[in-house]
C-alpha positions as a LaTeX table, in Angstrom:
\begin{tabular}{lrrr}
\hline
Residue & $x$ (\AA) & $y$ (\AA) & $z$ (\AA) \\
\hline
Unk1 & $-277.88$ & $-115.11$ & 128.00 \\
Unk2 & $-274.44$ & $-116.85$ & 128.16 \\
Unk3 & $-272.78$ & $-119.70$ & 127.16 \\
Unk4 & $-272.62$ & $-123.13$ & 129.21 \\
Unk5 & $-269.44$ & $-124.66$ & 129.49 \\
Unk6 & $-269.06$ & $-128.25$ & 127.59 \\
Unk7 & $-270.77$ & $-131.12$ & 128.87 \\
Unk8 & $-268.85$ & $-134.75$ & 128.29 \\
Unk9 & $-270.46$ & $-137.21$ & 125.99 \\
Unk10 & $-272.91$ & $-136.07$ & 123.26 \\
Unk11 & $-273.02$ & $-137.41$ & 119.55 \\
Unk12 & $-271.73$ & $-136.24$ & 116.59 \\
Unk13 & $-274.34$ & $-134.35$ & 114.14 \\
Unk14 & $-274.58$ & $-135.42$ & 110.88 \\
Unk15 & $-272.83$ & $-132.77$ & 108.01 \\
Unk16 & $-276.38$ & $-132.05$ & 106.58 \\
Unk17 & $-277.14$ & $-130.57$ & 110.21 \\
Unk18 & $-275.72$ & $-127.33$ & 111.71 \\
Unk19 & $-273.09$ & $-127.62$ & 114.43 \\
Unk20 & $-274.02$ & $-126.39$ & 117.69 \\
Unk21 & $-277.54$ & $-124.87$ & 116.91 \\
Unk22 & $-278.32$ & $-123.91$ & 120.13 \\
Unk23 & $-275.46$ & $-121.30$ & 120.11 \\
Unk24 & $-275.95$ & $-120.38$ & 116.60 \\
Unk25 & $-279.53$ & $-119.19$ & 117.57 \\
Unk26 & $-278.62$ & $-117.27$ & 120.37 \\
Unk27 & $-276.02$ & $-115.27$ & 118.54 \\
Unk28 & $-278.68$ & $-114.84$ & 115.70 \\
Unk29 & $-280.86$ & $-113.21$ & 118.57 \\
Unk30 & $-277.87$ & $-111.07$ & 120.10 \\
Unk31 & $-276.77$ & $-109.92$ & 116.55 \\
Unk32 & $-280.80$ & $-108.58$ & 115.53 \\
Unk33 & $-279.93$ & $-105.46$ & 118.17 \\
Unk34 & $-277.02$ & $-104.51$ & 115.33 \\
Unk35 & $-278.68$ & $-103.95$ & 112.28 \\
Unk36 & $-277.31$ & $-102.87$ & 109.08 \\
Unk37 & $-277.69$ & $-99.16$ & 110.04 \\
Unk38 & $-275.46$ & $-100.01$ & 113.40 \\
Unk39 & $-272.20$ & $-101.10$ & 111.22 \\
Unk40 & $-273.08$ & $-98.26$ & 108.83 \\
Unk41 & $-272.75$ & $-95.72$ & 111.41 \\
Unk42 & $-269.72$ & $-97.51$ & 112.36 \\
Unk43 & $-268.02$ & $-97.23$ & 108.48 \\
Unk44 & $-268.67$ & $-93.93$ & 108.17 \\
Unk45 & $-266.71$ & $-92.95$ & 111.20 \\
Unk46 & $-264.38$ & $-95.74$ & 110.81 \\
Unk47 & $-265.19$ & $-96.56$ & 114.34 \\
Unk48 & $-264.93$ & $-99.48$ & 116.99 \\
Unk49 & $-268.21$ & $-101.59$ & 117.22 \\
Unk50 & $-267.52$ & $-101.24$ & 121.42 \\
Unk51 & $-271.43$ & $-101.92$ & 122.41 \\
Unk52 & $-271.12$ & $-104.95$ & 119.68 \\
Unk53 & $-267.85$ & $-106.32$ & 121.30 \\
Unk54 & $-269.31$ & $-105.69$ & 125.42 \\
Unk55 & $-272.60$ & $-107.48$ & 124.12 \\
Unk56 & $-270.36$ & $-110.69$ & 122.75 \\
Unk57 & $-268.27$ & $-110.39$ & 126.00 \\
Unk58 & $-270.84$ & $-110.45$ & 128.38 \\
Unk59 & $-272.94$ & $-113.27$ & 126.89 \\
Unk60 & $-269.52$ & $-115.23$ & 127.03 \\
Unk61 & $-269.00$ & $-115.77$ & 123.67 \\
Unk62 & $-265.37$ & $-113.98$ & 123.32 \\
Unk63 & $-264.58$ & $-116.74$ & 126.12 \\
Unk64 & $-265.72$ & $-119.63$ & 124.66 \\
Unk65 & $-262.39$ & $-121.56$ & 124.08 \\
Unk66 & $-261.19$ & $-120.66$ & 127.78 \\
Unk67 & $-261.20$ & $-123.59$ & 129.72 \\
Unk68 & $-263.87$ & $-124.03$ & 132.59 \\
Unk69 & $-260.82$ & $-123.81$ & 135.45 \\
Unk70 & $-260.39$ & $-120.13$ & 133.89 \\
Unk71 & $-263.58$ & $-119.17$ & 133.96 \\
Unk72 & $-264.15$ & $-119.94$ & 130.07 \\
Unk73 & $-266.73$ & $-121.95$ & 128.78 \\
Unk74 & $-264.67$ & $-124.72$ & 127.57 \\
Unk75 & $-266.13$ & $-125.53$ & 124.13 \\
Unk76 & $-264.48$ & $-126.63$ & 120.84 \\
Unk77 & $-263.31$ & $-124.77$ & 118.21 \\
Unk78 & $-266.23$ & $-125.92$ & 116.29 \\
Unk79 & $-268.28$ & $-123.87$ & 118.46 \\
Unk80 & $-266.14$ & $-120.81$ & 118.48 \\
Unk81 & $-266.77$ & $-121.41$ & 114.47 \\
Unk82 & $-270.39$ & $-121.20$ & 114.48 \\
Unk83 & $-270.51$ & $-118.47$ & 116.85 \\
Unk84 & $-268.26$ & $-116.25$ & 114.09 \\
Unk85 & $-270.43$ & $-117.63$ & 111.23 \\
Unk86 & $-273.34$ & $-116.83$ & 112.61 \\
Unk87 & $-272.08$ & $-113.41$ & 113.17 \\
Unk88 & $-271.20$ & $-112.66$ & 110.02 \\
Unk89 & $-274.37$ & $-114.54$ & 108.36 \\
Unk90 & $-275.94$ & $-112.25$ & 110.19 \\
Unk91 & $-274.22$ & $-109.13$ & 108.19 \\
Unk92 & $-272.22$ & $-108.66$ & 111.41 \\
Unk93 & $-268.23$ & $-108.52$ & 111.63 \\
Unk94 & $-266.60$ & $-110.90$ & 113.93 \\
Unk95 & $-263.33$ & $-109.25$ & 113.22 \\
Unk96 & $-263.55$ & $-107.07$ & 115.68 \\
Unk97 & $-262.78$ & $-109.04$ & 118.08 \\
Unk98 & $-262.53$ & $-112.72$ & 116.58 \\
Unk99 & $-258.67$ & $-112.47$ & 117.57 \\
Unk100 & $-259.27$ & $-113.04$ & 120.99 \\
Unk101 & $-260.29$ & $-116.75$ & 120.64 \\
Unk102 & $-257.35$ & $-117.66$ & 118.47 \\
Unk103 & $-254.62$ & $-115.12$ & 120.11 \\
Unk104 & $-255.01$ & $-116.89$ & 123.16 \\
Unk105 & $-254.48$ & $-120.39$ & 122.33 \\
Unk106 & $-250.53$ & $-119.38$ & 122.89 \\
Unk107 & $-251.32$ & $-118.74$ & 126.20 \\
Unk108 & $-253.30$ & $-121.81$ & 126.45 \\
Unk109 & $-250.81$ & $-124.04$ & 125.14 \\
Unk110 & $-247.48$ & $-122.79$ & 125.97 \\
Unk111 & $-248.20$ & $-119.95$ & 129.45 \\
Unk112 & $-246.79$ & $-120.93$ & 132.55 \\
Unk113 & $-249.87$ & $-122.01$ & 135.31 \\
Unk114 & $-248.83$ & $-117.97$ & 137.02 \\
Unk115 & $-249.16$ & $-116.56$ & 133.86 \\
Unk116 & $-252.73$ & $-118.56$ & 133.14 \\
Unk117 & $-254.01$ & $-117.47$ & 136.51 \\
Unk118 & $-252.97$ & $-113.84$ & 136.13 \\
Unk119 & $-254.63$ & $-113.18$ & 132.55 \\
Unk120 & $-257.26$ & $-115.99$ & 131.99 \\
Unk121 & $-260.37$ & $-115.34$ & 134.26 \\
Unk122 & $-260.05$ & $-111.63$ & 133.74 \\
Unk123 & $-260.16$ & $-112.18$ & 129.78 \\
Unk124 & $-263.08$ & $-114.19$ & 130.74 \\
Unk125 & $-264.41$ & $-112.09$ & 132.55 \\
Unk126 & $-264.10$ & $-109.36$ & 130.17 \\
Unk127 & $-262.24$ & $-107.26$ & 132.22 \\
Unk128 & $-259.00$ & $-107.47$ & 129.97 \\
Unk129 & $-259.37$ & $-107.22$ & 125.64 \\
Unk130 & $-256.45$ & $-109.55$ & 124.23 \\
Unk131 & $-257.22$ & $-108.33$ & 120.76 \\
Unk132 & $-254.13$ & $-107.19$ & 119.45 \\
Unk133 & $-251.58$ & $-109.61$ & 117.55 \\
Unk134 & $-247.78$ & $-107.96$ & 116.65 \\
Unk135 & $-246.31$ & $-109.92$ & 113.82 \\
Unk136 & $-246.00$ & $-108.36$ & 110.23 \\
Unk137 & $-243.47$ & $-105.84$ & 110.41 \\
Unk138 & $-243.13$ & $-103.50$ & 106.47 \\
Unk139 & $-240.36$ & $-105.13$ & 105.58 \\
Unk140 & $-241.52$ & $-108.72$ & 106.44 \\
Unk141 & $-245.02$ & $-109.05$ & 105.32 \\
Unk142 & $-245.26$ & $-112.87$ & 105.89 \\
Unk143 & $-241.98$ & $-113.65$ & 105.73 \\
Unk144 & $-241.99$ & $-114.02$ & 109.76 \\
Unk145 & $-238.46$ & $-115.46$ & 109.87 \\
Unk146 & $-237.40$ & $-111.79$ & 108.79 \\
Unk147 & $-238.58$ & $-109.55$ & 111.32 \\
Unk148 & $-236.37$ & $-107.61$ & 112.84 \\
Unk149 & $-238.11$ & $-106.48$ & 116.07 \\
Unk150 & $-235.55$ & $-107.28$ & 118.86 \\
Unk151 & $-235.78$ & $-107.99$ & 122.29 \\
Unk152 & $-233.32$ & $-107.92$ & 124.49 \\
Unk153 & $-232.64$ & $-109.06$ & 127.90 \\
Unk154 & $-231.61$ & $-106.60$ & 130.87 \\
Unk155 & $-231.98$ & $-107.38$ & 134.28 \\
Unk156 & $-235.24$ & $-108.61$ & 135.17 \\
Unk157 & $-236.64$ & $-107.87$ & 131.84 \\
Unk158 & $-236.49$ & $-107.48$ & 128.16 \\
Unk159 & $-236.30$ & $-104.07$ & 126.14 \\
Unk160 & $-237.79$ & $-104.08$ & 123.18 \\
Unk161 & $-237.06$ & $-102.05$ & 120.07 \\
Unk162 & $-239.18$ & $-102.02$ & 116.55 \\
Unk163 & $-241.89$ & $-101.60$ & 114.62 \\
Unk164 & $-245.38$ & $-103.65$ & 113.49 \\
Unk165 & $-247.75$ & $-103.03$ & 110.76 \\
Unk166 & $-251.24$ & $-104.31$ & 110.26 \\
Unk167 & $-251.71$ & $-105.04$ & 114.16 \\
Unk168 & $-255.16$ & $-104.79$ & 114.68 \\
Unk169 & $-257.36$ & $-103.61$ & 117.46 \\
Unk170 & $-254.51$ & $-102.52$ & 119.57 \\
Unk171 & $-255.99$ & $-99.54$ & 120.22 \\
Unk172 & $-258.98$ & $-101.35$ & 121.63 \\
Unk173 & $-256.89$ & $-103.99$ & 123.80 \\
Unk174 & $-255.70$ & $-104.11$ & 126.62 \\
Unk175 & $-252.94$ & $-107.10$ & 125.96 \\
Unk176 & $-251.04$ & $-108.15$ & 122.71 \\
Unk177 & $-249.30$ & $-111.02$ & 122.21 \\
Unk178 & $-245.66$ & $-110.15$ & 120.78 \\
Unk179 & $-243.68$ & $-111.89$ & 118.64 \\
Unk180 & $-239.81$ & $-111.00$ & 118.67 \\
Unk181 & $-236.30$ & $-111.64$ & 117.94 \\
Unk182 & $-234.38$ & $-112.48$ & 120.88 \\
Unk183 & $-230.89$ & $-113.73$ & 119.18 \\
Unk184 & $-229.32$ & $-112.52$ & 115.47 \\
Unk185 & $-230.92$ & $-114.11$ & 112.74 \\
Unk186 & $-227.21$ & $-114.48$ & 111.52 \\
Unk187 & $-226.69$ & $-117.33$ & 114.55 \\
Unk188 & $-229.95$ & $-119.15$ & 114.27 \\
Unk189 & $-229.55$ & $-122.50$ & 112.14 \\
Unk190 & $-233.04$ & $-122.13$ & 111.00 \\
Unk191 & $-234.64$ & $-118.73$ & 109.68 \\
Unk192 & $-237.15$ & $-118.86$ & 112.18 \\
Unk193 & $-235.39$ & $-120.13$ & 115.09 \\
Unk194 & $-234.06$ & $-117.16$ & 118.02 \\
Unk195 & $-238.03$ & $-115.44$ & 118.05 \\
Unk196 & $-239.96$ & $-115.37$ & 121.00 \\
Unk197 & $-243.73$ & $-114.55$ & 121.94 \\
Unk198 & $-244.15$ & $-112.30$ & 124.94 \\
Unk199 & $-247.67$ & $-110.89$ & 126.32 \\
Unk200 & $-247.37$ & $-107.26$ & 126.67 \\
Unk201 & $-249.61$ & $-105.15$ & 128.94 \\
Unk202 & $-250.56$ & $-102.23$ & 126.48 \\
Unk203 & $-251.40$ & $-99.88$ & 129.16 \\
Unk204 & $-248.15$ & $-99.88$ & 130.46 \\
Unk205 & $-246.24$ & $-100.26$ & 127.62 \\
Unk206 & $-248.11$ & $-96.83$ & 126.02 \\
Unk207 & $-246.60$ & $-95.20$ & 128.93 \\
Unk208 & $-243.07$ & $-96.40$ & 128.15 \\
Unk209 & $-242.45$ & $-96.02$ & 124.44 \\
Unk210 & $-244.80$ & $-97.50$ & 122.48 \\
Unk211 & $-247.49$ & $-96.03$ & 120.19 \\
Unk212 & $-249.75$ & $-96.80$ & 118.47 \\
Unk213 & $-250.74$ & $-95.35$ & 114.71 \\
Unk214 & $-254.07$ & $-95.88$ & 113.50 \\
Unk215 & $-253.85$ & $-97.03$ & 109.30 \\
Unk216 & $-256.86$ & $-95.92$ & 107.43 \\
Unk217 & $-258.29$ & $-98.83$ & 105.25 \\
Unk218 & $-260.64$ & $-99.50$ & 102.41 \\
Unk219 & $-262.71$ & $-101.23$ & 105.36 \\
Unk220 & $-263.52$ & $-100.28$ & 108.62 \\
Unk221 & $-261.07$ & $-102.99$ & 110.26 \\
Unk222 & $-259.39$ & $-100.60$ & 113.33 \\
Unk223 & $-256.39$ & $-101.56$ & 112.18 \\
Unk224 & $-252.88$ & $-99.91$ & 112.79 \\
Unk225 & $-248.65$ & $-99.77$ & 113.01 \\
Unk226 & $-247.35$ & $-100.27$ & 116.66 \\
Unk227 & $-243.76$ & $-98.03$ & 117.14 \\
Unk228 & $-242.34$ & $-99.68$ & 119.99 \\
Unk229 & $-238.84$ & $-97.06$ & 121.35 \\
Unk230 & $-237.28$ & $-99.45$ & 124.32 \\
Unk231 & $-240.40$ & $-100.51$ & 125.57 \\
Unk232 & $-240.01$ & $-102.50$ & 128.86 \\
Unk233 & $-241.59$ & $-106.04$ & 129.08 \\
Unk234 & $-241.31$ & $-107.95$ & 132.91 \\
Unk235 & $-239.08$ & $-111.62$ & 131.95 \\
Unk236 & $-242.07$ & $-113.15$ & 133.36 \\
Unk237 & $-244.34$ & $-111.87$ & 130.66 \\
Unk238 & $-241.84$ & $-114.18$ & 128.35 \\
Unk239 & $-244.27$ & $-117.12$ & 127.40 \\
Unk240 & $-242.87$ & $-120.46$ & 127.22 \\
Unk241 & $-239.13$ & $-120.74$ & 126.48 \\
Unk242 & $-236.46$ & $-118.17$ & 124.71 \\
Unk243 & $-236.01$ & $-118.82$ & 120.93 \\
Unk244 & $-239.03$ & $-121.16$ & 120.44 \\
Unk245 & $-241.69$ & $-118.25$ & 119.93 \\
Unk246 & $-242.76$ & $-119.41$ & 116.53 \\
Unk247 & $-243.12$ & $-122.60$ & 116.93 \\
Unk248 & $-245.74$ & $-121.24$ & 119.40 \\
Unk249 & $-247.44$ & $-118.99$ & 117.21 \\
Unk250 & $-247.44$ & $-121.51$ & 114.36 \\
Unk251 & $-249.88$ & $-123.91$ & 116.39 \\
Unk252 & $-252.11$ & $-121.07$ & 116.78 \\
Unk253 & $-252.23$ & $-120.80$ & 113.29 \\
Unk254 & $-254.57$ & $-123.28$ & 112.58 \\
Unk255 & $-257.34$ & $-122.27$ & 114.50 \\
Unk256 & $-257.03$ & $-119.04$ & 113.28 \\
Unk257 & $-257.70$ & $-120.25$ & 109.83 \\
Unk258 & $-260.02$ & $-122.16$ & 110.63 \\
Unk259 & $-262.27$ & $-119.41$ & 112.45 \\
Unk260 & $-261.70$ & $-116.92$ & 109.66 \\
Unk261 & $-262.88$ & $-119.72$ & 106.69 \\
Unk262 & $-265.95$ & $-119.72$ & 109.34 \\
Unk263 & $-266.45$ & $-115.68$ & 109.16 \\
Unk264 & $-266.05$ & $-116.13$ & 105.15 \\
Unk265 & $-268.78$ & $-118.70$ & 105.46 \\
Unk266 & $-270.85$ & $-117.05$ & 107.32 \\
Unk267 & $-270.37$ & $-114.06$ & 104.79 \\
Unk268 & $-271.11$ & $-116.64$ & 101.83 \\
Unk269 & $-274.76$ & $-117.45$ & 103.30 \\
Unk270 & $-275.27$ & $-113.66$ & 103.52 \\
Unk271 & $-274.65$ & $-112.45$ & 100.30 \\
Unk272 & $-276.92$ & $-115.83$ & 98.85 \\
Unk273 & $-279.82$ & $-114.87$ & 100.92 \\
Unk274 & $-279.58$ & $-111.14$ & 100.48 \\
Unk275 & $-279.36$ & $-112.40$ & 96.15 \\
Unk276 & $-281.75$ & $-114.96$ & 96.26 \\
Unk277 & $-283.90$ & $-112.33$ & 98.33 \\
Unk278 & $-283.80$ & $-109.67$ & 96.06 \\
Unk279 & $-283.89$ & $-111.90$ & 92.71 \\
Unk280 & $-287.62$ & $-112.85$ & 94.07 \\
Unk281 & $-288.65$ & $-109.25$ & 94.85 \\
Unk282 & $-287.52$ & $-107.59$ & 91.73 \\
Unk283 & $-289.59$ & $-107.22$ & 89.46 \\
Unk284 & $-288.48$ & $-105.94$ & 85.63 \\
Unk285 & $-290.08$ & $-106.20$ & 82.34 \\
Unk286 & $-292.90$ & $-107.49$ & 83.50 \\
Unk287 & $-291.24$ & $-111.05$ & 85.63 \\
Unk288 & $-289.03$ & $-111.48$ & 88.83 \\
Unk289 & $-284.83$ & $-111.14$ & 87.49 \\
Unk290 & $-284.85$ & $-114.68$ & 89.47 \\
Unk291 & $-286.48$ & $-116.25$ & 86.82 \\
Unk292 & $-283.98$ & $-115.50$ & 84.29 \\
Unk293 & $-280.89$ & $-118.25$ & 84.33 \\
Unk294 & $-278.75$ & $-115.38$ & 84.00 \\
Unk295 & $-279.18$ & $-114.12$ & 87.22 \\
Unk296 & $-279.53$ & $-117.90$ & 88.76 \\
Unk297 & $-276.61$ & $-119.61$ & 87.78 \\
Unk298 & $-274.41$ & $-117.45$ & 89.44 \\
Unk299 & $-276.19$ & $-116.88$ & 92.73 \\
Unk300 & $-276.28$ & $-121.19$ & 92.63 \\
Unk301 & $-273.08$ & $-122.07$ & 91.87 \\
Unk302 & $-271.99$ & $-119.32$ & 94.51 \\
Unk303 & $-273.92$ & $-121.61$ & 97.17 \\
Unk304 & $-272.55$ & $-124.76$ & 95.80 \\
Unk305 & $-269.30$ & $-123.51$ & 96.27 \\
Unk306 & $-269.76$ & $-121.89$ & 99.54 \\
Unk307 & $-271.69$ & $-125.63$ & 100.44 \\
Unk308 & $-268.29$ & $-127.21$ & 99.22 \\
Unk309 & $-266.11$ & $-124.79$ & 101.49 \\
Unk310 & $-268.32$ & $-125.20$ & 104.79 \\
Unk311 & $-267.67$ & $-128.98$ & 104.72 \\
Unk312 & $-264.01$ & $-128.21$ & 104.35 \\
Unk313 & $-264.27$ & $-125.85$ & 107.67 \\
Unk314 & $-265.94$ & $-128.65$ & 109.68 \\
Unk315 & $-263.88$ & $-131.33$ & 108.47 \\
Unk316 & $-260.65$ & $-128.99$ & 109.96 \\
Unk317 & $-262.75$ & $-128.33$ & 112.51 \\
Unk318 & $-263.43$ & $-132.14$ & 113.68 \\
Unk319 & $-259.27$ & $-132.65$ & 113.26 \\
Unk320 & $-258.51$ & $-129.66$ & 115.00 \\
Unk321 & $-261.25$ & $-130.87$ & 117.86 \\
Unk322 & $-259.78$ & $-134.40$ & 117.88 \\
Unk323 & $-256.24$ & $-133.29$ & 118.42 \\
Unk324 & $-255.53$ & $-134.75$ & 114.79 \\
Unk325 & $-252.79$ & $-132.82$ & 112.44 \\
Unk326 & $-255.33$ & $-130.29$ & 110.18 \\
Unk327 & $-252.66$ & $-128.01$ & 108.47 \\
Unk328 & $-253.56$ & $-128.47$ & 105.02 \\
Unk329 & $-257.38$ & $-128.75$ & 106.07 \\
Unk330 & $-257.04$ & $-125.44$ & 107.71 \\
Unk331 & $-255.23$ & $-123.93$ & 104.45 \\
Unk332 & $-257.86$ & $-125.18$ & 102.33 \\
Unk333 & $-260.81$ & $-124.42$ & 104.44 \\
Unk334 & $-259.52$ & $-120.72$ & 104.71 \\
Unk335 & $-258.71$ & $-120.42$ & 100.81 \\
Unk336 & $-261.92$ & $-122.10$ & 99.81 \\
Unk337 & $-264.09$ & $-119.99$ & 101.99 \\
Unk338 & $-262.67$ & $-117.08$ & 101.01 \\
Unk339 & $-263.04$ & $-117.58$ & 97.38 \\
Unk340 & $-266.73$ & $-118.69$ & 97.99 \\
Unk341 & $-267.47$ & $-115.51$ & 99.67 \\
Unk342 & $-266.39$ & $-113.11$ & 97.32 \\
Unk343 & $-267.78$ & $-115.22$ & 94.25 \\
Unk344 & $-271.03$ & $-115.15$ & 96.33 \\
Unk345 & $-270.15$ & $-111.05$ & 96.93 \\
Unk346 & $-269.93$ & $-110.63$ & 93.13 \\
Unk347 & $-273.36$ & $-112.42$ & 92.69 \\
Unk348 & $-274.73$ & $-110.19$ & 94.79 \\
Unk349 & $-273.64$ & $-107.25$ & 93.77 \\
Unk350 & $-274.37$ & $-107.97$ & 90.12 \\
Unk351 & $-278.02$ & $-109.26$ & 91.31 \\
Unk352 & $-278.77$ & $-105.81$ & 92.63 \\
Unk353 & $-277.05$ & $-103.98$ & 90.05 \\
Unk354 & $-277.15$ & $-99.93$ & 90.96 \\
Unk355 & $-278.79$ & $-100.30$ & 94.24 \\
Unk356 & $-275.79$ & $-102.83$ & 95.54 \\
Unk357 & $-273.43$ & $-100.12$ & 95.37 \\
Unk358 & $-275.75$ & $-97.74$ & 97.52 \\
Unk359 & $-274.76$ & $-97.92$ & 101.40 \\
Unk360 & $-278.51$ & $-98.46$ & 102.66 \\
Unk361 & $-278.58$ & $-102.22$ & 101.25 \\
Unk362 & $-275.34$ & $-103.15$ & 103.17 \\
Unk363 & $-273.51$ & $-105.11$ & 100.01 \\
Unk364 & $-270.99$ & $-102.29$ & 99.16 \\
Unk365 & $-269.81$ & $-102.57$ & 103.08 \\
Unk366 & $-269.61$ & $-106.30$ & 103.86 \\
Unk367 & $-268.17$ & $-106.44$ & 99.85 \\
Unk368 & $-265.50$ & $-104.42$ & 101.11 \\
Unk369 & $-265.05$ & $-106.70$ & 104.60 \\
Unk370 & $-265.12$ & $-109.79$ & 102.07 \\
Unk371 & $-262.51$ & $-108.67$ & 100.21 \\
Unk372 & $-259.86$ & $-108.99$ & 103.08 \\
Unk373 & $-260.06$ & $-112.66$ & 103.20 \\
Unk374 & $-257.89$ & $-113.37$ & 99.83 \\
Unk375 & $-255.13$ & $-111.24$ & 101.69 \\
Unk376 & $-255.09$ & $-111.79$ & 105.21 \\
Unk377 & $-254.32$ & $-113.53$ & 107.41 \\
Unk378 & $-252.16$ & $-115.12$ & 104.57 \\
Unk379 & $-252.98$ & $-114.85$ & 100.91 \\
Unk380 & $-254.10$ & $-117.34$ & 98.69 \\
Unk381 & $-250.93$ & $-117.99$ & 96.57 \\
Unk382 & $-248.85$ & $-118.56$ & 100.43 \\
Unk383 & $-251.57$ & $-121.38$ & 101.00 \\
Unk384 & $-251.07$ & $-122.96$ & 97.41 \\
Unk385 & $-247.46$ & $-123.34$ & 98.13 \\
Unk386 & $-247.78$ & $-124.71$ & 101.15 \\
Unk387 & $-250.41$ & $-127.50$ & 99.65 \\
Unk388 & $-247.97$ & $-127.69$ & 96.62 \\
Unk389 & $-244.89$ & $-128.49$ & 99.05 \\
Unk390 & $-246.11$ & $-130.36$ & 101.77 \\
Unk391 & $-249.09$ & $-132.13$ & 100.64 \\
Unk392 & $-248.10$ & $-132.46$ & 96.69 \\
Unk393 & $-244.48$ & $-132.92$ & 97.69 \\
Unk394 & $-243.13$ & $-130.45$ & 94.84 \\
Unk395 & $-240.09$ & $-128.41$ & 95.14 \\
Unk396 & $-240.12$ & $-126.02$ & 97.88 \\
Unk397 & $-240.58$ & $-122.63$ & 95.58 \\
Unk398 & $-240.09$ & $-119.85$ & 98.45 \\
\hline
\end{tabular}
């Protein structure tokens, strides 16, 4: 099983239909050999889903947004979408590895052809993990204008010196992309100006001063702080030009929340079924708890809001696609998924009462997972200023 790579023409499904059906079944099939005792195992040790991640790579599916020249499939970001949704409405967790679609789009956009032709078809292949994004720094949390990581030039490369926090997966890649200061903050006329992305080879760079430091979470999300002691990068791992390394990042941002409001969607639909489920098998005093309007009208308007949040995700979705700007339809998508799925997690929970806290029905676990989604990759109250600034056009307030 694999993916096919795009075909031109087509038609545009209507919203009432799902996107790209044919891949969201075949993921449904891949994702019934990892069951709800598979990521349980996993939690408990706090462990890499590695037979989880090989089975994505090899059907193609971590490849999809590589281009067909690369050895990628080629598809949209729509379809990356519902291949993450239907992982996670699946009780699955995408994040894993769901930074390796977005990650990459730097190297799509802004890579030299060498650098393309080095990394792409082996990423494809699955023969290199680019899993691993260093950004957030402790003292910078999304304030990416202030981190302090420094790189600087020497010879025919660049020695970098710092530390990032909340870098997942990097002990499970074998790339990260790198985002760091290459001139003073002091000299830069705009707070973000003087950064710049570079794509570091982990496996060397373990060798040469950096390390890694696993952080223990209230999830199982392999996530960790990268020390990096004048670690060596080549000059021609430098992607695109010197200074202009957010700008690059930024476009990347998009499709990154856009595939995240997918996973949160995708989460949504599996905490309704597993309610709606359970509200029809329970029987107490003498009636199914799904006939009482107490435990429906929550469990409903949890699906009308998580209804209301997938149209959202494919209207970014169809911008992003189109080549159109999406910022604040990514922002939204991401902030209204995210709320759906943890209204929908409540519902859940409260539907199963005792038994949704015990770790055989799978709720406590992907409640947990949900959770993340208000924080990361940028919390709710960053995405209302942004809407309140450059779509309301009130003061700037940060």
């Amino acid at each position: 099983m694999g993916l096919a790579p795009r075909r031109p023409g087509g038609h545009r499904r209507g919203m009432t239909q799902a996107f790209h059906p044919e891949i969201r079944a075949a993921v449904a099939r891949l994702c019934e050999d990892f069951p709800g005792a598979y990521w349980r195992e996993l939690d408990r040790k706090r462990a890499y889903p590695t037979a989880f991640v090989e089975a994505l790579t090899r059907s193609g599916y971590l490849a999809a947004l590589i281009p067909e020249e690369h050895g990628g499939a080629g598809l949209p970001l729509s379809a990356a979408a519902a291949i993450l949704e239907e992982i996670h409405r699946a009780g699955c967790n995408g994040a894993a590895c769901h930074a390796q679609m977005y990650v990459m789009g730097t190297l799509l956009r802004h890579g030299s052809a060498a650098q393309k032709e080095r990394w792409l078809p082996a990423i494809a292949r699955g023969e290199l993990r680019l899993q691993a994004f260093g950004v957030t720094e402790p003292t910078s949390g999304t304030d990416t204008g202030s981190i302090a990581t420094t790189a600087k030039p020497e010879g025919d490369r660049y020695i970098v010196r710092g530390q990032k926090l909340w870098t997942s997966r990097a002990e499970h890649s074998d790339l990260m992309l790198l985002l760091a200061r290459t001139a003073p903050r002091e000299t830069a006329l705009k707070r973000t100006d003087g950064l710049s992305v570079f794509l570091v080879d982990l496996r060397d760079a373990r060798r040469q001063g950096l390390t890694i430091q696993p952080v223990r979470t209230m999830m199982n999300h392999a996530t960790t702080q990268v020390f990096l002691d004048d670690v060596p990068v080549p000059a021609e791992n430098l992607i695109g030009e010197e200074g202009r390394g957010f700008r690059y990042i930024l476009s990347g941002m998009n499709a990154e929340r856009i595939l995240i409001a997918a996973e949160c969607v995708g989460d949504a639909k599996w905490f309704v079924e597993r309610a709606c489920s359970y509200a029809r098998e329970r029987v107490v005093f003498g009636r199914p708890i799904g006939q009482n309007q107490g435990v429906q009208f929550p469990i409903a308007r949890a699906y009308a809001n998580m209804r209301a949040a997938e149209l959202m995700v494919r209207e970014a979705c169809r911008l992003y696609d189109a080549g159109e700007p999406c910022g604040p339809e990514a922002n939204m998508g991401k902030m209204l998924a995210a709320d759906a799925s943890f209204e929908a997690a409540n519902a859940c929970l409260q539907t199963h009462g005792g038994f949704g806290f015990a770790e055989d029905y799978d709720i406590e676990r992907k409640f947990r997972e949900t959770r993340l989604y208000q924080v990361a990759p940028i919390s709710t109250n960053l995405i209302l200023s942004h809407l309140a600034e450059h779509v309301l056009g009130l003061p700037r307030s940060y």
